[in-house]
BAMIZA-930990 format. One record per atom (N, C-alpha, C, O, CB): z, y, x. Coordinates in steps of 0.2 Angstrom, whole numbers, padded with zeros to 4 digits, always signed. Atoms other than C-alpha are relative to their C-alpha. Glycine has a CB too. Layout:
ZYX;...
//
This chain:
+0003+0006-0001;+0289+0476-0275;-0007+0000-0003;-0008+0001-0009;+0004-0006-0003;+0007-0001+0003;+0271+0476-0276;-0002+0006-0003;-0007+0005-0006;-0001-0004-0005;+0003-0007+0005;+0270+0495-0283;+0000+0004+0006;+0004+0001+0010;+0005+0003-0007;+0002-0003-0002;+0265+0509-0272;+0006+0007-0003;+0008+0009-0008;-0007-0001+0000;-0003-0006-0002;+0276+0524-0266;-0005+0007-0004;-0010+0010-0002;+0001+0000+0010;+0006-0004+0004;+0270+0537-0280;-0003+0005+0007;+0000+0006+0012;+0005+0007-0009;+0004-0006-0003;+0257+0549-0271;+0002+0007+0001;+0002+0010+0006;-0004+0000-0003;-0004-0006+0001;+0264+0564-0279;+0003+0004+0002;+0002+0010+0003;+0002-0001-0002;-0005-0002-0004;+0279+0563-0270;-0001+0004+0004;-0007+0002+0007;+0003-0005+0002;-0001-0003-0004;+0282+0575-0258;+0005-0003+0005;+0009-0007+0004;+0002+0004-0001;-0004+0004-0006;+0290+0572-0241;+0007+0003-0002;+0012+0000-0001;-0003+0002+0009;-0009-0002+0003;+0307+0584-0247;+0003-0006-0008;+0008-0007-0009;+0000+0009-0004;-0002+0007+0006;+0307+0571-0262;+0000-0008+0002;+0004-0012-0001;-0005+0000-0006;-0003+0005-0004;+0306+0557-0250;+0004-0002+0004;+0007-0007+0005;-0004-0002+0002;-0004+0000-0003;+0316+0562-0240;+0011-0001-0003;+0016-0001+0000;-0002+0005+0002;-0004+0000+0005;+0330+0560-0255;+0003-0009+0000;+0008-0011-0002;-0005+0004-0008;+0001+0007-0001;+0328+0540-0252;+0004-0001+0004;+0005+0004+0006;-0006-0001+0002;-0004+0002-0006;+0339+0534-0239;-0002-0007+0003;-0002-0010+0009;+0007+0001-0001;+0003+0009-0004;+0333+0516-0239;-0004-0003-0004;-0006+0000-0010;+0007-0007+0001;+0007+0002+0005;+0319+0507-0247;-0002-0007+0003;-0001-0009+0009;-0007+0007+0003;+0002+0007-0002;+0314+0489-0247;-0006+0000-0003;-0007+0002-0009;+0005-0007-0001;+0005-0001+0001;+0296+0488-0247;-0006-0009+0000;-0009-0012+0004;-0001+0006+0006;+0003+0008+0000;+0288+0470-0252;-0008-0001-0002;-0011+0003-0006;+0004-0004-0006;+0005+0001+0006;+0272+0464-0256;-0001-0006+0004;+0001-0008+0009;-0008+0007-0002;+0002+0007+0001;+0264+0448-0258;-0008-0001+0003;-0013+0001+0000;+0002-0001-0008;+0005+0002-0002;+0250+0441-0245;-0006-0001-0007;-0012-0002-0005;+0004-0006+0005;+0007+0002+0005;+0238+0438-0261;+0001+0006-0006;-0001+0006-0012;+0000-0010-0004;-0002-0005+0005;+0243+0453-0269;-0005+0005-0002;-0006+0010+0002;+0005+0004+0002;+0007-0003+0001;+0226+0461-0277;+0001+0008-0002;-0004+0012-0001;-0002-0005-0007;+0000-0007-0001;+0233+0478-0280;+0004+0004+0003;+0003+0010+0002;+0001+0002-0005;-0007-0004-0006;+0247+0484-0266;-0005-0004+0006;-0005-0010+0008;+0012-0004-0001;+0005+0000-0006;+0232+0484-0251;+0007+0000+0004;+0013+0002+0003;-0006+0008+0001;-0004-0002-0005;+0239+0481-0235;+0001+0008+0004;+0006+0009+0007;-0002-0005+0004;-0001-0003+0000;+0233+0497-0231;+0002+0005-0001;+0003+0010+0002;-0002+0000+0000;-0006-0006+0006;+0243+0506-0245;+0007-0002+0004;+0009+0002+0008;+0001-0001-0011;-0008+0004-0002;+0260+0496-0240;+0000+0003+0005;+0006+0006+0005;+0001-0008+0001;-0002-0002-0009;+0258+0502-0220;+0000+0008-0003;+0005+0012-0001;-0007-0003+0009;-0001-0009+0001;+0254+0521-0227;+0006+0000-0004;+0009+0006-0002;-0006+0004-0005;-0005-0002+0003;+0269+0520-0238;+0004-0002+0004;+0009+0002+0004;+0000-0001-0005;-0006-0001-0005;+0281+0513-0225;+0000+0009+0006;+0004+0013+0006;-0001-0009+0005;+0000-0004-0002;+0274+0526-0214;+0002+0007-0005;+0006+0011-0002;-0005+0000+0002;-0002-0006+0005;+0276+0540-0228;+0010+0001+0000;+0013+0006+0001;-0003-0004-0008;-0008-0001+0002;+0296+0536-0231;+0002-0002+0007;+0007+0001+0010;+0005-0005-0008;-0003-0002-0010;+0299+0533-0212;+0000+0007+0004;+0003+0010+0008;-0005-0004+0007;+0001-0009-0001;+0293+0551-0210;+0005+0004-0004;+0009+0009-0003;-0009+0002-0004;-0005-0005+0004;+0302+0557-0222;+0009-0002+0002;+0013+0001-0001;-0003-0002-0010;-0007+0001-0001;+0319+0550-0214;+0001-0008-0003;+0005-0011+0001;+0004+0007-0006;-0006+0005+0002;+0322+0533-0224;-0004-0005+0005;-0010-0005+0007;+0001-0003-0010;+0000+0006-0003;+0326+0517-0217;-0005-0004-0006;-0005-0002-0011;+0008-0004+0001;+0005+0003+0002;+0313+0505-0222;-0002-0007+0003;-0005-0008+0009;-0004+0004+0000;-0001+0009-0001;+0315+0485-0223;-0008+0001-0004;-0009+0003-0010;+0009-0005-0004;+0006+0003+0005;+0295+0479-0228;+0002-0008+0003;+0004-0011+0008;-0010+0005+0002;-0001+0007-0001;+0295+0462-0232;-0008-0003-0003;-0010-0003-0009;+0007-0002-0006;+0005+0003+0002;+0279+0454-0234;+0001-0008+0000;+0002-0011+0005;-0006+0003+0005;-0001+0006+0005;+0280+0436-0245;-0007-0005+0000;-0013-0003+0000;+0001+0003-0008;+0006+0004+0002;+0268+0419-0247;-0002+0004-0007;+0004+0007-0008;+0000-0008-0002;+0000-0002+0006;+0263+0425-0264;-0005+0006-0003;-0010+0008+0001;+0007+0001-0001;+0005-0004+0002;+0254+0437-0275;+0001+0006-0002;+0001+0011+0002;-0003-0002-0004;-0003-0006+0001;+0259+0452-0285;+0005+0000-0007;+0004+0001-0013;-0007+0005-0001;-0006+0003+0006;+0275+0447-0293;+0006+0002+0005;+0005+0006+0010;+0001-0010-0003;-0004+0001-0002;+0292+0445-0289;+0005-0005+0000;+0008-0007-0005;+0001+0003-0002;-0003+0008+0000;+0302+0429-0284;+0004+0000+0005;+0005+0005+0009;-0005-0006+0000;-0007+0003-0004;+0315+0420-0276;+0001+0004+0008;+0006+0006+0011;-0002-0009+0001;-0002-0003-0010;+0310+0427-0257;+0004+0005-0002;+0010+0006+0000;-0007+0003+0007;+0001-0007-0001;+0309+0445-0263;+0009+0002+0000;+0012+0005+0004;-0005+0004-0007;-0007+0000-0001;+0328+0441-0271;+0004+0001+0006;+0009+0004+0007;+0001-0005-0002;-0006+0002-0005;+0335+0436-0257;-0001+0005+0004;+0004+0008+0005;+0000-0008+0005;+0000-0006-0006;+0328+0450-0244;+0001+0005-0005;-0001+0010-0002;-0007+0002+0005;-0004-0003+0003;+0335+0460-0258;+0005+0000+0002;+0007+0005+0006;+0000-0001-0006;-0006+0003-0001;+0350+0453-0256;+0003+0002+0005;+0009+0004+0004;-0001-0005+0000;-0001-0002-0007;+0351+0455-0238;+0002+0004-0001;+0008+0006+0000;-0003-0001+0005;-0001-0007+0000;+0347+0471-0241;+0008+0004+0001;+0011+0006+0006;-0003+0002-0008;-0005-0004+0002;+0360+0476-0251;+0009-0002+0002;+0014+0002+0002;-0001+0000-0007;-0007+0003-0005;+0374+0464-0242;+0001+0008+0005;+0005+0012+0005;-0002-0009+0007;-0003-0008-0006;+0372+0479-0227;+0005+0004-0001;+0010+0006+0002;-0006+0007+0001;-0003-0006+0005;+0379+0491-0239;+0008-0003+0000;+0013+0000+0001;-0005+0000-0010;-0007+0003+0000;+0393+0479-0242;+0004+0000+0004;+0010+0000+0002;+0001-0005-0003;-0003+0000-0005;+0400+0478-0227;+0002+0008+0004;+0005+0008+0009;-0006-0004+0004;
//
């Protein structure tokens, strides 16, 4: 949420990922929209499923991100 897919990583170390919820927040001053679409692209490459959720909001974490958390991890439960 709002943090960027380290650089570092390699695509055999992303590929270690299997699913990934990728958020950031429409007024978010340090998670670029540009970075966000390269890092979905990055761990889609690498194999994981990748839910991005882009939020009204800034560079936090709140109630939406919860709940498409949430969802997320319902899948799982089922």
């Amino acid at each position: 949420v709002g943090g960027d897919v380290p650089p570092e990583l390699g695509r055999d170390q992303l590929a270690r990922i299997p699913t990934a919820l990728l958020a950031r927040g429409e007024r978010d001053e340090w998670y670029s929209p540009a970075k966000w679409t390269a890092d979905q692209a990055r761990l889609r490459e690498a194999g994981a499923f990748v839910r991005e959720f882009g939020f009204e909001g800034g560079h936090e974490w709140n109630a939406e991100v919860s709940r498409a958390a949430g969802d997320l991890l319902q899948r799982f439960k089922r």
